[in-house]
N, C-alpha and C positions, 0 to 999 in steps of 0.2 A: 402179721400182727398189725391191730391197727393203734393208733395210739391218740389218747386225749389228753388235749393242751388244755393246760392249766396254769402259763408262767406267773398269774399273780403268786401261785405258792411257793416260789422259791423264796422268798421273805422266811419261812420257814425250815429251809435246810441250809444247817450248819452243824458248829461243834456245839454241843448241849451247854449250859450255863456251871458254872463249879461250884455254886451254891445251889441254894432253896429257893426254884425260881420264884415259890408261897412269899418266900421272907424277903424277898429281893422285890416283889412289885408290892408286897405291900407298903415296906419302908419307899417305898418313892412318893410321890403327890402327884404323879401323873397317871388319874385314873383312867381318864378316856384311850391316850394312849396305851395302857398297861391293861384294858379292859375290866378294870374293877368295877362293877356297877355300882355297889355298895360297903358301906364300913358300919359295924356293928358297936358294941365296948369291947366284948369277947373275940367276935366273930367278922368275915369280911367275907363278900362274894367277888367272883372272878368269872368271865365267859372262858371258857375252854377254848384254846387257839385252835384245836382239831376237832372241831366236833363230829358229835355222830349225827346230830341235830339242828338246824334252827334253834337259838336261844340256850344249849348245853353251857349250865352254869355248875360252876365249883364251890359250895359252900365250905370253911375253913378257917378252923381257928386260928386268932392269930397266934397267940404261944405256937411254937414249932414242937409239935408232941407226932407222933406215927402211930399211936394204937389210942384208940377209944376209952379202953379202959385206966390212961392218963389223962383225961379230961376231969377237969373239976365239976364237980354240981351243980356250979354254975355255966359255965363250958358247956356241957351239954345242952343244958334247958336253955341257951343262947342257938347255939348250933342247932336245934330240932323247929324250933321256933323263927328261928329265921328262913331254916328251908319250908316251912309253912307258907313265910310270907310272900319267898322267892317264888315258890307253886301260884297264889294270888298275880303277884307280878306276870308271871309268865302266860296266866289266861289274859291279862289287862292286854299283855303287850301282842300279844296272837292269837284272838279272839275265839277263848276257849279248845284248846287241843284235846283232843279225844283221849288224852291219856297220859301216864309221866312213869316214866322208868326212875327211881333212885336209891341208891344205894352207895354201899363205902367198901371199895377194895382193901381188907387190911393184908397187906403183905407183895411183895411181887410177884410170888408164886400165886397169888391170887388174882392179878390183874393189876393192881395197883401200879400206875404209872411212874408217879411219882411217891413212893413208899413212904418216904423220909418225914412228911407233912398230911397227917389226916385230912381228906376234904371227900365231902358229901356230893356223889353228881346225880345232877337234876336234868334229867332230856323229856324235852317235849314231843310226845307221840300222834302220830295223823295216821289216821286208815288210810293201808296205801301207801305210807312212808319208804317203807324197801322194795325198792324197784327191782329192775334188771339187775342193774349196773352193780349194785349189791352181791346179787349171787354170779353173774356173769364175770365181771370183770374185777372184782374185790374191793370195788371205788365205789364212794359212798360222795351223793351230787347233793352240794348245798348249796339253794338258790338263792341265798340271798347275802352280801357281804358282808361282815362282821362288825364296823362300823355302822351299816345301816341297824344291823339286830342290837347292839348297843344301844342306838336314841331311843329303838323302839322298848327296850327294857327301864334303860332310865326314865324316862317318860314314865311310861307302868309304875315305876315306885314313887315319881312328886307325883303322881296323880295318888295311890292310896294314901300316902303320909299325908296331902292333904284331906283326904275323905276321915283319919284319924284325928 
């Protein structure tokens, strides 16, 4: 067997958080470190720690609600409307991707990772995105680090908010 090193990711293995990791970075003010790209009234965006992607964003309201169908009228028309804008961001930030997978796991038996906290994910698509390493080895290769795909996101959004 052969094996691929990756020790920047052990940052990422430990014992999982005992709260709403949702409720926990957003109550902080540490967006860059907690990867929040953006804060909404309703709503707030977050880069996904594992992506499946370059730029996999979590849109998510803040109330701590788990099914859709508890979202207010306004909630929603916040949440929908801002993963529009995140969709814009994410061509600004990666110059047009051939495509966006998004959708909302409700349920764990559904996928949903984190159940407890409705969020919307936004993955940006490239012809040619799944490799080998994909079907071969079950490892999915992100080129670029998380910090870099941050500036390149945040950037994307003062760049539209000023164009609005």
């Amino acid at each position: 067997m052969e094996n691929l090193w990756a020790p920047w990711r052990s940052i990422y293995i430990g014992k999982p958080p005992a709260g709403c990791i949702f409720c926990e970075k957003l109550a902080s003010r540490e967006d860059q470190e907690n990867l929040v790209v953006y804060r909404g009234d309703k709503t707030f965006v977050i880069m996904n720690l594992y992506p499946y992607n370059n730029g996999h964003l979590l849109v998510a309201p803040k109330r701590h609600v788990s099914d859709i169908t508890e979202l207010t009228d306004e909630e929603l028309l916040e949440l929908n409307k801002m993963t529009q804008f995140m969709v814009q961001a994410l061509r600004q930030a990666f110059g047009n991707p051939h495509g966006f997978n998004i959708g909302i796991n409700l349920g764990k038996v559904a996928g949903a990772g984190i159940p407890g906290h409705l969020h919307v994910h936004i993955v940006p698509r490239w012809e040619g995105d799944a490799n080998f390493m994909a079907v071969v080895g079950d490892t999915r290769v992100i080129s670029e680090g998380l910090q870099r795909t941050y500036e390149k996101i945040t950037g994307a959004i003062e760049k539209l908010r000023g164009e609005n």
